[in-house]
C-alpha positions as CSV (number, residue, x, y, z in Angstrom):
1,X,-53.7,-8.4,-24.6
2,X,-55.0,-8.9,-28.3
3,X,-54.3,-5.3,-30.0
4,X,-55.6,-4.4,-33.1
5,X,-53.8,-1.3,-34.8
6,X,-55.5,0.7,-37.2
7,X,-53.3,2.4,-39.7
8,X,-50.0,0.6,-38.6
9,X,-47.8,1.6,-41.8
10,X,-47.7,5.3,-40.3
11,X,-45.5,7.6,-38.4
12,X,-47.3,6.7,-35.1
13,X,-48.8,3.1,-36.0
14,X,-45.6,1.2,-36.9
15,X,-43.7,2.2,-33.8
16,X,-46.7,1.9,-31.7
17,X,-47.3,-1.7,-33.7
18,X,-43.2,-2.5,-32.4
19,X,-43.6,-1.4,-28.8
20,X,-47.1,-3.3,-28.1
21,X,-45.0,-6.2,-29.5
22,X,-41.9,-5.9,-27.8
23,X,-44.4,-5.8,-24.7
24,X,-45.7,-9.2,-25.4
25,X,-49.1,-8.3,-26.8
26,X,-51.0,-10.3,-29.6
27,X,-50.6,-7.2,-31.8
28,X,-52.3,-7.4,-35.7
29,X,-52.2,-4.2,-37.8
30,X,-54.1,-2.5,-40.7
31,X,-53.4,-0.3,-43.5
32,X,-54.2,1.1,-47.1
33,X,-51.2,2.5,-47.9
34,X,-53.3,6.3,-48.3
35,X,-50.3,8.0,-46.9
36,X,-47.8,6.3,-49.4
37,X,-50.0,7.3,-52.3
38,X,-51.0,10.9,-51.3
39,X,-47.1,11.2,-51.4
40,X,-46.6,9.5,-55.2
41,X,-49.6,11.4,-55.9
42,X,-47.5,15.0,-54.6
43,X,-44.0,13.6,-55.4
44,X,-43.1,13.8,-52.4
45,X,-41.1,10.9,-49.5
46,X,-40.1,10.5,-46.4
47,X,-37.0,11.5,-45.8
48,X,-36.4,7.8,-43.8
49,X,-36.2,5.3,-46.4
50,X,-39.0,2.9,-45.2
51,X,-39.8,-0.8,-46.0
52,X,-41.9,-1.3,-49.2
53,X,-45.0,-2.6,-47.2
54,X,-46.2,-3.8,-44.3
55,X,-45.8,-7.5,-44.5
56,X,-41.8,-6.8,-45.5
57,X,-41.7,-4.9,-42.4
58,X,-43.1,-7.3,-40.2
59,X,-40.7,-10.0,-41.6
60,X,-38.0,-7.5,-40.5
61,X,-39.0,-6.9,-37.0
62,X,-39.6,-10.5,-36.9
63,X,-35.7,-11.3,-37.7
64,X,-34.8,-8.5,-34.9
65,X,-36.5,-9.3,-31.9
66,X,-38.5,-12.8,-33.1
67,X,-41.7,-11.4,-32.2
68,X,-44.6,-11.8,-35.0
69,X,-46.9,-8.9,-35.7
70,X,-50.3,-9.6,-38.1
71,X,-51.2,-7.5,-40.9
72,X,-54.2,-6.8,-43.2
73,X,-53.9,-4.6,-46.2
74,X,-57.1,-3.3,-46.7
75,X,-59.4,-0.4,-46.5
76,X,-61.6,0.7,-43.5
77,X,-64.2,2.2,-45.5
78,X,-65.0,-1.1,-46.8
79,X,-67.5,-2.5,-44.2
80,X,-66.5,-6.1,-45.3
81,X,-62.9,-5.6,-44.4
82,X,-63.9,-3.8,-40.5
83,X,-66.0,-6.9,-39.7
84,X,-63.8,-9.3,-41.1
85,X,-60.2,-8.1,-38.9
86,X,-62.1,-7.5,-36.3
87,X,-64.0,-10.0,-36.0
88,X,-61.6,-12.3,-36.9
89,X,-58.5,-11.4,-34.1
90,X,-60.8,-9.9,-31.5
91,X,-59.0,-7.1,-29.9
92,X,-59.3,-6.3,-26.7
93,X,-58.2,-3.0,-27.3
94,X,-58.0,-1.1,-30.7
95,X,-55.8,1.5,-31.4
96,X,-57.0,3.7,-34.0
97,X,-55.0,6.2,-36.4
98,X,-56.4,4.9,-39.5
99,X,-57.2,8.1,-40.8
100,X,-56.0,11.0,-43.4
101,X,-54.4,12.9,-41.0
102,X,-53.4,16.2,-42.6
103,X,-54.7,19.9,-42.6
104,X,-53.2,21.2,-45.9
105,X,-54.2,17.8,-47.7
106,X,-57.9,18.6,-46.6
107,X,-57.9,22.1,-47.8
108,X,-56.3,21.5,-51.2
109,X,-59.6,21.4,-53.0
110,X,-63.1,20.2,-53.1
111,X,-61.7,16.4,-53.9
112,X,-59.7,15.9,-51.3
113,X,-61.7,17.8,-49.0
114,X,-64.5,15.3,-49.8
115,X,-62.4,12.2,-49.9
116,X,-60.7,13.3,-46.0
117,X,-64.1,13.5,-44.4
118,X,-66.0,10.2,-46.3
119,X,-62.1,8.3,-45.9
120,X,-62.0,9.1,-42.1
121,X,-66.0,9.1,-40.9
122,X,-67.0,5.8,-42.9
123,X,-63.9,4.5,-41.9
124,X,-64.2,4.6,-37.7
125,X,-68.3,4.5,-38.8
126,X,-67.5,1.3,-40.0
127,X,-65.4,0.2,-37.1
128,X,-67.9,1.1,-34.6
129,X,-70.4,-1.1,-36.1
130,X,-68.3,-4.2,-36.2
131,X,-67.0,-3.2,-32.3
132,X,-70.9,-3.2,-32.0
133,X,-72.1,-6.4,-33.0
134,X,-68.9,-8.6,-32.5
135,X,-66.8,-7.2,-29.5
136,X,-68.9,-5.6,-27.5
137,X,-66.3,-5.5,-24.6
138,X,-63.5,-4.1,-26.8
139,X,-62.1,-0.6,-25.7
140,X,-61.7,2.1,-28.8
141,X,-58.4,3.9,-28.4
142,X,-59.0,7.2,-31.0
143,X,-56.1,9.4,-32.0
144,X,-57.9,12.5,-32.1
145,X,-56.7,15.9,-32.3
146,X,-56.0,19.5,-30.3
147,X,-57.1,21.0,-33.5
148,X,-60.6,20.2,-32.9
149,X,-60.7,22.6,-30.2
150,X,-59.3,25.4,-32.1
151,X,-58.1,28.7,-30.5
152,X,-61.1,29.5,-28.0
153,X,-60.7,32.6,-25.4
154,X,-61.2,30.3,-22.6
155,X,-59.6,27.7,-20.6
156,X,-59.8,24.5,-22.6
157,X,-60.9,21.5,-20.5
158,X,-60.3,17.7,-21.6
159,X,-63.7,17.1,-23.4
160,X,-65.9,18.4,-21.1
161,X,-67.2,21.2,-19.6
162,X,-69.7,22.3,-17.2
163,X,-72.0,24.7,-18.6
164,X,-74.4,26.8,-16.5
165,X,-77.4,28.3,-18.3
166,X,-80.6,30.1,-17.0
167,X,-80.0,28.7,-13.7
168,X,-79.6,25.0,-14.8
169,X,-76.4,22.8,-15.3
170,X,-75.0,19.8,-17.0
171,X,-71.8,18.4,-18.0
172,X,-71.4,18.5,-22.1
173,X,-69.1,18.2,-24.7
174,X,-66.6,21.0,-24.9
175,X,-67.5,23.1,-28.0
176,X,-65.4,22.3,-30.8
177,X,-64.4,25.3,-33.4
178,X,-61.5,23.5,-36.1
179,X,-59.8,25.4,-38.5
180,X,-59.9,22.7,-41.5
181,X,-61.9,19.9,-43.4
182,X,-59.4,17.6,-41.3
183,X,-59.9,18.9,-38.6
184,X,-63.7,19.0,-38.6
185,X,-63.8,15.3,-39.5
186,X,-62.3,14.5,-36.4
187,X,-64.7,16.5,-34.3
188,X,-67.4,14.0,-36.6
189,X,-65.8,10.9,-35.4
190,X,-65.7,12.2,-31.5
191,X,-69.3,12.7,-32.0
192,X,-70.0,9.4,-33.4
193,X,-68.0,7.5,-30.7
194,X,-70.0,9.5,-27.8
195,X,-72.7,8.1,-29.6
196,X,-71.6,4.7,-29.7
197,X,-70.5,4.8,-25.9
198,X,-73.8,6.3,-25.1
199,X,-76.3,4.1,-27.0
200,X,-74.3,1.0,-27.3
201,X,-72.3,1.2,-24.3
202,X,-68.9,0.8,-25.9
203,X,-66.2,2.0,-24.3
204,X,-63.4,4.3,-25.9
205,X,-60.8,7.1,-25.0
206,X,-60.4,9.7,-27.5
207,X,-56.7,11.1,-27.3
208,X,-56.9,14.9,-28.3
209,X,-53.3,15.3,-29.5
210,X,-50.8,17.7,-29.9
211,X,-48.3,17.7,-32.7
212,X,-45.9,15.3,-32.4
213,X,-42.3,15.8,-32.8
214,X,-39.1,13.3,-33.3
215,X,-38.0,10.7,-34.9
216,X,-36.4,7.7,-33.3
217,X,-38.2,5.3,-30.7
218,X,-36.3,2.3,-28.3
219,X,-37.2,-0.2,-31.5
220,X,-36.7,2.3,-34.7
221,X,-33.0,2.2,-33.0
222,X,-32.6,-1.7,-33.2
223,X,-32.2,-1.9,-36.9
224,X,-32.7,0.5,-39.8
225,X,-35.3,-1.5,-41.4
226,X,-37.7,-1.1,-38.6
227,X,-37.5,3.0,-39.2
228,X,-41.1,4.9,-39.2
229,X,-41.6,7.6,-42.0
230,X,-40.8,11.1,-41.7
231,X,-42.5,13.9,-43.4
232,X,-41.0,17.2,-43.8
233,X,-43.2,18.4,-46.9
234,X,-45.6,21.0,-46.9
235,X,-48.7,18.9,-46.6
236,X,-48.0,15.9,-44.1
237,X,-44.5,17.5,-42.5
238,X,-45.3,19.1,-38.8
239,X,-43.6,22.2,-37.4
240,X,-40.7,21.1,-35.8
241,X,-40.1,18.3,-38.1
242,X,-40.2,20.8,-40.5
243,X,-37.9,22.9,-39.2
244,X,-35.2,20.6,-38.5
245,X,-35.1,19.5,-42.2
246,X,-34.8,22.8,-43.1
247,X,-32.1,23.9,-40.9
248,X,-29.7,20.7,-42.3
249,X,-30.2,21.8,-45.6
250,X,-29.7,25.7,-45.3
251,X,-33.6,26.4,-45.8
252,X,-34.6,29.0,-43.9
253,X,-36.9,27.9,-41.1
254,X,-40.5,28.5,-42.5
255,X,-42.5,30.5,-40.2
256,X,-46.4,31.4,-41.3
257,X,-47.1,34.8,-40.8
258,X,-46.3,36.0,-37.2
259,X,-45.2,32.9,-35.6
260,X,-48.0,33.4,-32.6
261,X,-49.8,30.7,-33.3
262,X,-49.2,28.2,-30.4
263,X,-50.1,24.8,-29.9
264,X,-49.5,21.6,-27.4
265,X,-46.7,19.4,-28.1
266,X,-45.1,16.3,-27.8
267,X,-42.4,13.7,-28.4
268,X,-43.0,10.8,-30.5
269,X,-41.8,9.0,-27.2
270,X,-44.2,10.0,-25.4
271,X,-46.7,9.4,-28.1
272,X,-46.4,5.8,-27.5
273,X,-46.5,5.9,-23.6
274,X,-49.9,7.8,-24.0
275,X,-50.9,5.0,-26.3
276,X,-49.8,2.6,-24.0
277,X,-51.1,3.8,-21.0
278,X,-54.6,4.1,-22.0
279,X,-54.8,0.7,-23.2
280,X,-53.9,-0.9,-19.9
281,X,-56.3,1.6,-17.9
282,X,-58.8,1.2,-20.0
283,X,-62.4,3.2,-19.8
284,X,-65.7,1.5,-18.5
285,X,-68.4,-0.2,-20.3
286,X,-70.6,3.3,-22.0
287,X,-68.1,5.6,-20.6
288,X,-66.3,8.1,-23.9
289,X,-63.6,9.8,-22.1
290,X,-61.6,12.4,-23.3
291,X,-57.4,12.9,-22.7
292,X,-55.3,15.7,-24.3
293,X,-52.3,14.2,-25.1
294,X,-49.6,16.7,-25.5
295,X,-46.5,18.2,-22.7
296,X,-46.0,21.5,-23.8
297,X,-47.3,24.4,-25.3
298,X,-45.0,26.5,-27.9
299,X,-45.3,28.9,-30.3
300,X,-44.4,28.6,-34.0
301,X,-42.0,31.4,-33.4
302,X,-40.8,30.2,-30.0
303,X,-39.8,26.7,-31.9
304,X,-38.3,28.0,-34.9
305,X,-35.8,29.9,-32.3
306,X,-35.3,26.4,-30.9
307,X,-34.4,25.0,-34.0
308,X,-32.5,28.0,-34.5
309,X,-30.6,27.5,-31.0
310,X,-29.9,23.7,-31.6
311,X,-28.5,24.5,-35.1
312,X,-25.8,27.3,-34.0
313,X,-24.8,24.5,-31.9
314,X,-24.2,22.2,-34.5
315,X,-22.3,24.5,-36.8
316,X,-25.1,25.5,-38.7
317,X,-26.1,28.6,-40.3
318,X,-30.0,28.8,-39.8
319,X,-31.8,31.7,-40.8
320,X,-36.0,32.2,-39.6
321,X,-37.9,33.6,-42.9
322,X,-41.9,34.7,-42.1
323,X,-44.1,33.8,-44.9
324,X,-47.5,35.3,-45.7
325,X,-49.4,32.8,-43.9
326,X,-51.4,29.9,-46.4
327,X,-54.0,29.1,-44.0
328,X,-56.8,31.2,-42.1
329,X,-55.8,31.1,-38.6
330,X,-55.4,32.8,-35.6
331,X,-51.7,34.4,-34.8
332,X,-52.1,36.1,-31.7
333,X,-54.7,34.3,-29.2
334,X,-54.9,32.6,-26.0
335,X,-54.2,29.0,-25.6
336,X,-54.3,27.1,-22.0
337,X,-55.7,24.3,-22.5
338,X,-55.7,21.5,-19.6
339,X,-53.6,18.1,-19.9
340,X,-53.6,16.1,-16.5
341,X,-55.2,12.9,-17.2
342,X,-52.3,11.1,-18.9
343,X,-49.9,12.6,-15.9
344,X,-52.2,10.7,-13.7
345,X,-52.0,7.9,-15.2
346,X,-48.6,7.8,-15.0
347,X,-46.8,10.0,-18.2
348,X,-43.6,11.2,-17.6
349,X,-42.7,13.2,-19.9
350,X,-39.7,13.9,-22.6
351,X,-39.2,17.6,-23.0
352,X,-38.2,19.4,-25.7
353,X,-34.2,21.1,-25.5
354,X,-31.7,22.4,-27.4
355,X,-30.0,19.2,-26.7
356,X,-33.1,16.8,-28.0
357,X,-33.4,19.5,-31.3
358,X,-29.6,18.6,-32.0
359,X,-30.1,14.9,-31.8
360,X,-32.7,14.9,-34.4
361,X,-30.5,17.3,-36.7
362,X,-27.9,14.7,-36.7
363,X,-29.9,11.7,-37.6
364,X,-31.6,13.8,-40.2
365,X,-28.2,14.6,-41.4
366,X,-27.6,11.1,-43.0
367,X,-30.3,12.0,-45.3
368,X,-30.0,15.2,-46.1
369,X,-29.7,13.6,-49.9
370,X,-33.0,12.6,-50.1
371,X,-35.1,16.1,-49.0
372,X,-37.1,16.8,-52.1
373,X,-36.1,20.9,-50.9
374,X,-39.1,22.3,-54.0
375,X,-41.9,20.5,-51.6
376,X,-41.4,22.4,-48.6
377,X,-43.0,25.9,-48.6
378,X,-46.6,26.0,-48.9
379,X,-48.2,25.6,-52.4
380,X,-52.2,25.5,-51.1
381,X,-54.2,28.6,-49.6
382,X,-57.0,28.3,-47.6
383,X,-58.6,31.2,-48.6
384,X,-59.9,31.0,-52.3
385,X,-58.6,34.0,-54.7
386,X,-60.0,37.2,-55.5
């Protein structure tokens, strides 16, 4: 198949770009670099030292495993640039993570609130146009989110729900409560797409994600050089990631407020396999279908004593320290939401262990020199002062 990856210089696009290759796929990716500035911009890195850019990488995993992979350096938001990749490799399939994809970064003020939703709307706006009038037949793969659901007192279904109201009934849209300016412009872009699948007849699976954990994929362990990033900071650095940085260093394990909060989860292994799956089954002509992509669900609290298990283990002396909590969430509320789809399909999943936790603390280990340890706890609220 010809895949087109949007936003292949990430955590999830440059293995996801390595594995379609390995495969045997056609595979051409696209990037800005907006992750590598936001960091320059915050002074911030990932702890993996990563290629300078995306055509050095290619060369690398090139000299590895003599595969090519294609890249564009260029901007989504410019409508030019959407019609031109596109329709110049037309994908079969397009794998989309092409977006600002952070919570705190979205909350920091009214800039970046702004530049999250115009960067990530125009962005898959502009790629749904060119799908539109130039591959028609192509299959959208989104990375969406879990967050878009938020925390509702209900069973949360995998898009859609049937409602029953004054004796009628219809199958809609599961409502959609997100707890940031991230967050909310992914519940825009689901919208959009349902559009587009509904008016245009495109077809596209929107992967509502979990937070994805790890570090190391079948061809990040070929060659240092083909290493994804790996953020630990405040603003782009997820829970467990997080944590696991901290508990090399001797930083206690950052917990916001009560630790309740609980989420769906997942390995960066499986992140790939969800990936992959849904591009070789893909969704009909008009259809928008909906997966939650995550394996387990774990509190904040419940992880940190993971960590804190994994590190005892390894010698370590890893302490858990609450923080008043920087964001307006719920920390006690119940989560079940439902995730068979991808098992369907075929996912078999990695589970997280003690034994898994101590791997990563190892690897993370032969960098411990590069943490940038005044860029971990939280230096944005959500709520303005009083």
């Amino acid at each position: 198949m010809r895949i087109l990856i949007l936003g292949g210089d990430g955590y999830l696009g440059w293995p996801t770009a390595m594995r379609f290759s390995q495969r045997g796929h056609d595979v051409h990716v696209v990037d800005n670099y907006l992750r590598r500035r936001a960091h320059a911009e915050a002074g911030t890195d990932s702890l993996m030292p990563i290629l300078p850019d995306l055509p050095a990488r290619a060369a690398a995993w090139h000299e590895v495993s003599g595969r090519e992979v294609g890249v564009t350096e260029g901007d989504l938001t410019d409508p030019q640039l959407a019609q031109d990749v596109i329709g110049g490799f037309r994908p079969d399939a397009i794998v989309h993570y092409g977006e600002m994809p952070s919570a705190p970064y979205s909350m920091k003020d009214r800039d970046h609130a702004v530049f999250t939703q115009t960067n990530n709307v125009v962005g898959t706006l502009n790629v749904l146009w060119a799908m539109r009038d130039l591959t028609p037949d192509c299959h959208l793969v989104k990375l969406g989110t879990m967050g878009e659901y938020g925390t509702p007192d209900i069973d949360i279904e995998e898009g859609f729900l049937e409602i029953v109201h004054n004796g009628r009934s219809d199958y809609l849209p599961f409502p959609k409560v997100p707890g940031s300016m991230y967050h909310l412009s992914k519940v825009h872009d689901s919208h959009n797409i349902h559009f587009a699948c509904r008016v245009w007849g495109l077809r596209a699976t929107d992967l509502n994600q979990g937070v994805v954990y790890g570090i190391q994929t079948d061809e990040t362990r070929l060659d240092d050089r083909l290493a994804t990033r790996f953020d630990y900071d405040d603003v782009f650095g997820t829970a467990l990631n997080r944590f696991c940085v901290q508990a090399v260093i001797g930083h206690p394990l950052t917990v916001y407020g009560t630790g309740g909060q609980t989420r769906g989860y997942l390995n960066i292994v499986d992140t790939l396999r969800c990936i992959e799956l849904a591009v070789l089954h893909p969704a009909d002509p008009g259809e928008f279908r909906v997966f939650n992509q995550f394996t387990e669900s774990f509190s904040v609290m419940e992880l940190a004593e993971i960590v804190q298990k994994a590190g005892v283990q390894a010698g370590l002396d890893v302490g858990i320290q609450p923080l008043d909590n920087p964001r307006v969430e719920a920390e006690v509320h119940y989560y079940n939401p439902a995730h068979t789809k991808l098992l369907d399909l075929g996912l078999r999943p990695h589970l997280l262990s003690t034994e898994l936790v101590g791997s990563m603390l190892s690897v993370i280990e032969r960098f411990r020199d590069r943490v940038i340890t005044e860029h971990i706890d939280p230096r944005d609220r959500w709520r303005p002062a009083t």
